[in-house]
C-alpha positions as CSV (number, residue, x, y, z in Angstrom):
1,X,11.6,17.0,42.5
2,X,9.4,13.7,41.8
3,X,10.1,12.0,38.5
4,X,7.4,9.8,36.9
5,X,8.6,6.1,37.1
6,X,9.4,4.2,33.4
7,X,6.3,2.2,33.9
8,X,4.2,4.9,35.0
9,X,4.7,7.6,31.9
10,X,3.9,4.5,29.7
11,X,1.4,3.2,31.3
12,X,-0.6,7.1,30.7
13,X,1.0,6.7,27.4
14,X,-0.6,3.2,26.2
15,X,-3.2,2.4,28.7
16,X,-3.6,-1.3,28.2
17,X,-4.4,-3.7,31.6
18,X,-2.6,-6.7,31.1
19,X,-4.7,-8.4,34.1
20,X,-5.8,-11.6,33.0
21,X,-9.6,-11.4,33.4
22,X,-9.4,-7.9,31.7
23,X,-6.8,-9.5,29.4
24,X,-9.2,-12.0,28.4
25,X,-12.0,-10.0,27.5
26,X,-10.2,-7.7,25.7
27,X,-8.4,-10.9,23.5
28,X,-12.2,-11.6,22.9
29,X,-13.4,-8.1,21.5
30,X,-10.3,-7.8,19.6
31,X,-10.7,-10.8,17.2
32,X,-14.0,-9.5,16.1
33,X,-15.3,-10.3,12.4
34,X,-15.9,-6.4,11.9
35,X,-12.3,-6.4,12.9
36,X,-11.2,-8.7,10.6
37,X,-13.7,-7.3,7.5
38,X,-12.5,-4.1,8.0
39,X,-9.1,-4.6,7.7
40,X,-9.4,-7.2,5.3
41,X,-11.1,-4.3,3.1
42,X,-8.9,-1.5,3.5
43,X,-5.7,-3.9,3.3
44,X,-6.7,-4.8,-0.5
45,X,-7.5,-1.3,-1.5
46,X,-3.8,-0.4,0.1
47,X,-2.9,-3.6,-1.7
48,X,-2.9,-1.8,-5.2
49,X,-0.1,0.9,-4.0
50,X,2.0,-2.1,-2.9
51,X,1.6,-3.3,-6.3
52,X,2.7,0.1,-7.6
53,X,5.4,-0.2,-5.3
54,X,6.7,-3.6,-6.4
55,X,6.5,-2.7,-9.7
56,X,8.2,0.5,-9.7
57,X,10.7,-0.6,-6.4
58,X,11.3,-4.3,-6.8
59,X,10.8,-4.5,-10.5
60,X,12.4,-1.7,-11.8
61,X,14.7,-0.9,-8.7
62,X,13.6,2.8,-8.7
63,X,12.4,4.4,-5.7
64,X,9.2,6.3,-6.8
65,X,8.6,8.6,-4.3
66,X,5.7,10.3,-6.0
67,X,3.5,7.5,-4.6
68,X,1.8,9.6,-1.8
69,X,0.8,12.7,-4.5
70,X,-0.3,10.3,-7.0
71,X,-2.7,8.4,-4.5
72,X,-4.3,11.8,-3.4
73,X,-4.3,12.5,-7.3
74,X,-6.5,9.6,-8.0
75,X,-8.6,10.3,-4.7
76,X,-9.1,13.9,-5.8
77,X,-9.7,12.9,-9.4
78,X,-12.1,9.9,-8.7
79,X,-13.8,11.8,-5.8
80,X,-14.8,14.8,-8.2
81,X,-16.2,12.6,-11.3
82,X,-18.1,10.8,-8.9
83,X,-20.2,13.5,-7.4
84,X,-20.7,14.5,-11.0
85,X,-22.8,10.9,-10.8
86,X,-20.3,8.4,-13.0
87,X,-18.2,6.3,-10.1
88,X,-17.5,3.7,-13.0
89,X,-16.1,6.7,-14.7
90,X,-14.4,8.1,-11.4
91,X,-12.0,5.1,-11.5
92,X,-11.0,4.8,-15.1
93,X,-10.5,8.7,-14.7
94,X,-8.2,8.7,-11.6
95,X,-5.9,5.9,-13.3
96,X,-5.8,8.0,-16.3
97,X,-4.5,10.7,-14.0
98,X,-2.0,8.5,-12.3
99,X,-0.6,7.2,-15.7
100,X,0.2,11.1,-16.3
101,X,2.2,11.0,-13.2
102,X,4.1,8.2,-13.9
103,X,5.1,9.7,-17.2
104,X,6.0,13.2,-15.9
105,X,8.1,11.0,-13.3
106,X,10.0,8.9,-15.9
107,X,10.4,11.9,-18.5
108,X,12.4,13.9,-15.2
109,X,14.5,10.7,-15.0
110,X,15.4,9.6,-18.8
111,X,14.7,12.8,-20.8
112,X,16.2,15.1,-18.3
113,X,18.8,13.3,-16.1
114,X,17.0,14.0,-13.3
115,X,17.7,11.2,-10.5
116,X,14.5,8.8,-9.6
117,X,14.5,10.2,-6.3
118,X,14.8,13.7,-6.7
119,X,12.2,13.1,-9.9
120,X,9.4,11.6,-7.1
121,X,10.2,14.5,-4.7
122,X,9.9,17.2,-7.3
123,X,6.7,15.6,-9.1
124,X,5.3,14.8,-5.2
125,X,5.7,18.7,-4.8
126,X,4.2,19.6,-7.8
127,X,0.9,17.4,-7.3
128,X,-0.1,18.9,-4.2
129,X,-0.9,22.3,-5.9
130,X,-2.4,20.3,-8.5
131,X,-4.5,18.5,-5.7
132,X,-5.8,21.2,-4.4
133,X,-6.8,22.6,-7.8
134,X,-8.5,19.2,-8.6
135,X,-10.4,19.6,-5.6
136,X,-11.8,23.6,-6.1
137,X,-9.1,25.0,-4.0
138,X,-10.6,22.9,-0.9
139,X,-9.3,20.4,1.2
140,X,-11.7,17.7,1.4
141,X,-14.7,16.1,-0.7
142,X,-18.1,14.7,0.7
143,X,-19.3,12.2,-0.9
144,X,-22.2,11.1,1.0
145,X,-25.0,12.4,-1.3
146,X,-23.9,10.9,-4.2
147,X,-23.9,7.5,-5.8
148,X,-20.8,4.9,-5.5
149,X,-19.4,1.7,-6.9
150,X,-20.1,0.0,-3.2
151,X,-23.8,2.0,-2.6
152,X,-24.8,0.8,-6.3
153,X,-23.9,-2.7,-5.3
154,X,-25.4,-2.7,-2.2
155,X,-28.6,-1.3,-3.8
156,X,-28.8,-4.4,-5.7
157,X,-27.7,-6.8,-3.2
158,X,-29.9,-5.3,-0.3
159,X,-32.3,-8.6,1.5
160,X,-29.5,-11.0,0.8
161,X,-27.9,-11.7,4.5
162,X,-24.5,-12.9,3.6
163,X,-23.7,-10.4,0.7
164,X,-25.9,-7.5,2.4
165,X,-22.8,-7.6,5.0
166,X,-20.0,-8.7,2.9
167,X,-20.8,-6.2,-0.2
168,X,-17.7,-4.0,0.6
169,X,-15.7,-6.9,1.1
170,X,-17.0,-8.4,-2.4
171,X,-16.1,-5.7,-4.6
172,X,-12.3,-4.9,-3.6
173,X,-11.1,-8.2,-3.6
174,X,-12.9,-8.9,-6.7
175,X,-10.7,-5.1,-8.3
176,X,-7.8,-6.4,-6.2
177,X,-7.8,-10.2,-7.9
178,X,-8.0,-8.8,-11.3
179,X,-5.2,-6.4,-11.4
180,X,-3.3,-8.6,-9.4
181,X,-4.0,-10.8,-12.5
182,X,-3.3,-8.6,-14.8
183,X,-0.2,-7.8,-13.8
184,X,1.2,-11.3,-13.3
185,X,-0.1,-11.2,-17.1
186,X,1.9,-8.2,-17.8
187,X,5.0,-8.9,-16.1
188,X,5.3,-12.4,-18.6
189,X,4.7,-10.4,-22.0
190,X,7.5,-9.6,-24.0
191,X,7.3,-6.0,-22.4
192,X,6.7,-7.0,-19.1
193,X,9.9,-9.5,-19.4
194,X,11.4,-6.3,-20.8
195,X,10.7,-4.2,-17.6
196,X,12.1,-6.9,-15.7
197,X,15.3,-7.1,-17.5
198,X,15.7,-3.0,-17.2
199,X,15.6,-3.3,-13.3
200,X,18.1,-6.3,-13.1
201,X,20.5,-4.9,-15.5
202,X,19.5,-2.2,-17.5
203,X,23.0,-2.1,-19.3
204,X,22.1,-5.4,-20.6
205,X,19.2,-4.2,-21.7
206,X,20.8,-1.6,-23.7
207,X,22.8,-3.7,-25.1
208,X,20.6,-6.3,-26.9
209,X,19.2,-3.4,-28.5
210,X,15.8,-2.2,-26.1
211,X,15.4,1.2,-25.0
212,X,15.5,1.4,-21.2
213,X,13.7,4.8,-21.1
214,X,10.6,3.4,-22.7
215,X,10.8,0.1,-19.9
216,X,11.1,2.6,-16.9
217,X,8.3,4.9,-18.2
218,X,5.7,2.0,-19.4
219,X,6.4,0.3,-16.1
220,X,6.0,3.8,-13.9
221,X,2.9,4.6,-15.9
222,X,1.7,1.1,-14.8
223,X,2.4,1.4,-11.1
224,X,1.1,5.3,-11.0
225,X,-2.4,4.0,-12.4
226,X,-2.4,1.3,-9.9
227,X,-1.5,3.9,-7.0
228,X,-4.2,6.3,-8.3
229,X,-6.5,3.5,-8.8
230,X,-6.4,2.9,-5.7
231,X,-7.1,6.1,-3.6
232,X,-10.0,6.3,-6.0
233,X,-11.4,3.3,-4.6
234,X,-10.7,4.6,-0.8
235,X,-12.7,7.8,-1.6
236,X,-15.3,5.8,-2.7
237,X,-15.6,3.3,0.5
238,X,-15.0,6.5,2.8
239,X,-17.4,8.8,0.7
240,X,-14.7,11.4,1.0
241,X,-11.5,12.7,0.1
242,X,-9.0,14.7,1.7
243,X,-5.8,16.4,0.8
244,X,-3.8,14.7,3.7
245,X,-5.4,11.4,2.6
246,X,-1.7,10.1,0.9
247,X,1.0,11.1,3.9
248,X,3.0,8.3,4.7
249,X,1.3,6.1,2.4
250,X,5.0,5.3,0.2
251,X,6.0,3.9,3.9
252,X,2.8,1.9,4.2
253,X,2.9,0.5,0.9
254,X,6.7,-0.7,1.6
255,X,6.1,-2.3,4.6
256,X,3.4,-4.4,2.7
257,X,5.4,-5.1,0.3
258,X,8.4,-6.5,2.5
259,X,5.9,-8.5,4.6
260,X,4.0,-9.9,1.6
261,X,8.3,-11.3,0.1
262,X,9.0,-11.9,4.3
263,X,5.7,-14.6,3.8
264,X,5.9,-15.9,0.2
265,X,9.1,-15.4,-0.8
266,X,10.2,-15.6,-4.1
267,X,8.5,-17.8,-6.8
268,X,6.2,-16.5,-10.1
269,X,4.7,-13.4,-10.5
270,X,1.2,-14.3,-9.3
271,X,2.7,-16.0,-6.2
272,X,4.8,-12.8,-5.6
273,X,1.8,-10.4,-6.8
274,X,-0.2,-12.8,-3.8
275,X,2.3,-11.9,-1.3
276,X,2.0,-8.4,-1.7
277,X,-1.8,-8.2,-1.0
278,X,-0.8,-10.7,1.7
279,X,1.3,-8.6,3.2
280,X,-1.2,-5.5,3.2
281,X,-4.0,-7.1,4.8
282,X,-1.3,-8.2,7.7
283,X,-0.2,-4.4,8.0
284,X,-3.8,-3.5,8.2
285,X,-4.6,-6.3,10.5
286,X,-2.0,-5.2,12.9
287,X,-3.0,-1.6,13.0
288,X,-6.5,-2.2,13.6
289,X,-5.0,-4.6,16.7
290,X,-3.5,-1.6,17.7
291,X,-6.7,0.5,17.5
292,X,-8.4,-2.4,19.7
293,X,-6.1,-1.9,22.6
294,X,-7.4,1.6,23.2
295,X,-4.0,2.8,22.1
296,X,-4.4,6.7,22.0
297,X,-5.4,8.0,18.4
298,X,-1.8,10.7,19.1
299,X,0.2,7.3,19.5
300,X,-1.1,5.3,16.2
301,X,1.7,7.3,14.3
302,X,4.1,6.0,16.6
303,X,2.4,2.0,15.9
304,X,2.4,2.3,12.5
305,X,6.6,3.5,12.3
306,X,7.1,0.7,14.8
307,X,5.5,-1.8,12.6
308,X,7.4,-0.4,9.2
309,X,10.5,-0.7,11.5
310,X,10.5,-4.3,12.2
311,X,8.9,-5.5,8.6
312,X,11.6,-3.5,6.9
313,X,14.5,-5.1,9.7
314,X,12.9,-8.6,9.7
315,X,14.8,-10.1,6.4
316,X,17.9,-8.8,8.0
317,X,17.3,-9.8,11.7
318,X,16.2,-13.2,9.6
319,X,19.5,-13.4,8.1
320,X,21.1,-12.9,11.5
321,X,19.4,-15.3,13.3
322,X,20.5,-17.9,10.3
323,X,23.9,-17.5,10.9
324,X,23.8,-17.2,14.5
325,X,22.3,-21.1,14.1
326,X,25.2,-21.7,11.6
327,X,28.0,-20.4,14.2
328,X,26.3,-22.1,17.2
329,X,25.9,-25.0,15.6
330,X,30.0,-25.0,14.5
331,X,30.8,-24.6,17.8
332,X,29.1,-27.3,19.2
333,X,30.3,-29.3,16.7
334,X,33.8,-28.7,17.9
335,X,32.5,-29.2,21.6
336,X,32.0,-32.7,20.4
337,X,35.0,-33.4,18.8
């Protein structure tokens, strides 16, 4: 019986010519500015679950894993204001939704003992139904004959060469920079330094006389809105919304979030708040690489757990490697001696 060599069955599976001339060309259609714009776009509108995510996992130590009900929450919620005609509206809407979710999240976990991870799965449950209801018992929205934050914008920016193109670009960053902002803000108020203390040590907290219950729901509300916010905004830039729109998007948002620390490291809030947008326009950048190289679409799930993999393992291979210098460098030292 003929069996398929290792190179052959992977070479069907990820058709990509390594020849140089070929290599070449392709190196110069990758690196494109589309390329770049585009996944400088969709990496800050992702950017705003990573800041849910470092809120509610790095601030507050609790693994919210209602993340990918609450984005397709604020997609469903946003999408269907804004075909009534108010996408300002859409927005405020969805993060109104998302604060809901964060407080039915927190009230499983402090009111009713429920632990934070079986509280995300059971409220991540819940909000498909509630999805699907939101959307008129359908599973996507079209939004292409109706008005948005990025077509009103571009109706008033239209003849202008440099913000004709860049409009799209324009208008997340600018959202992205204010609630990154904002939350740096936030995370310095008395409550904010409150939130903080909860997730280090919430016995501590207890103690000098602050109720951890209302930290870990104010600060899930927070992140929730953020999370919603933001599949609002991405069923505004695609001009539709669909029900499968938030799978995997807790995974996404983590791998950010470790790349953005992996980068910046620690520091203030704004620096840290920084790294995280950092890190999701990387993640982005590095799936649409992986789009270039004619990767099949089958595969891209496959890409985007490899590139979780190593951006959650690259602190600890980090780590490693640091003491694998240390030893090395012990030993020689006793070489010489």
């Amino acid at each position: 019986m003929y069996r398929k060599h290792p190179a052959e069955f992977f070479g069907r599976m990820f058709p990509i010519t390594v020849t140089g001339e070929r290599f070449g060309n392709d190196m110069e259609t990758i690196f494109t500015a589309s390329i770049i714009q585009s996944a400088m776009e969709l990496g800050c509108i992702y950017a705003l679950v990573a800041m849910a995510l470092f809120i509610s996992f790095t601030i507050l130590n609790i693994a919210d894993l209602s993340t990918d009900g609450c984005f397709t929450l604020g997609c469903a919620v946003g999408a269907v204001v804004t075909l009534t005609g108010h996408p300002i509206l859409g927005l405020l809407a969805a993060m109104g939704t998302g604060v809901l979710s964060g407080f039915i999240t927190a009230f499983l976990q402090t009111k009713m003992g429920v632990e934070s991870i079986l509280a995300g799965i059971i409220v991540n449950t819940g909000l498909y139904t509630i999805n699907i209801m939101v959307m008129g018992f359908s599973s996507n929205i079209n939004l292409f004959k109706c008005d948005t934050i990025f077509s009103m914008v571009k109706a008033k920016v239209e003849g202008i060469p440099f913000l004709a193109s860049w409009y799209k670009m324009i208008i997340v960053l600018v959202i992205v920079i204010i609630i990154g902002i904002l939350i740096s803000i936030f995370l310095n108020t008395r409550i904010g330094l409150s939130i903080r203390a909860t997730g280090d040590n919430p016995h501590m907290v207890r103690a000098s006389s602050i109720n951890p219950a209302f930290t870990i729901t104010v600060g899930l509300c927070v992140a929730n809105s953020l999370t919603a916010l933001s599949g609002a905004v991405l069923a505004q830039y695609q001009k539709s919304c669909d029900i499968n729109f938030g799978t995997g998007m807790v995974t996404i948002a983590l791998a950010s979030l470790i790349i953005g620390e992996t980068l910046i490291g620690k520091g203030s809030m704004l620096r840290r708040v920084l790294g995280v947008i950092l890190g999701s326009c990387l993640y982005r950048f590095f799936v649409a690489i992986a789009l270039r190289l004619n990767i099949p679409a089958e595969s891209l799930k496959l890409v985007s757990a490899l590139i979780v993999a190593i951006a959650i393992s690259f602190p600890y291979m980090k780590n490693k490697l640091a003491l694998f210098k240390q030893i090395h460098a012990a030993r020689r030292e006793r070489m010489g001696r």
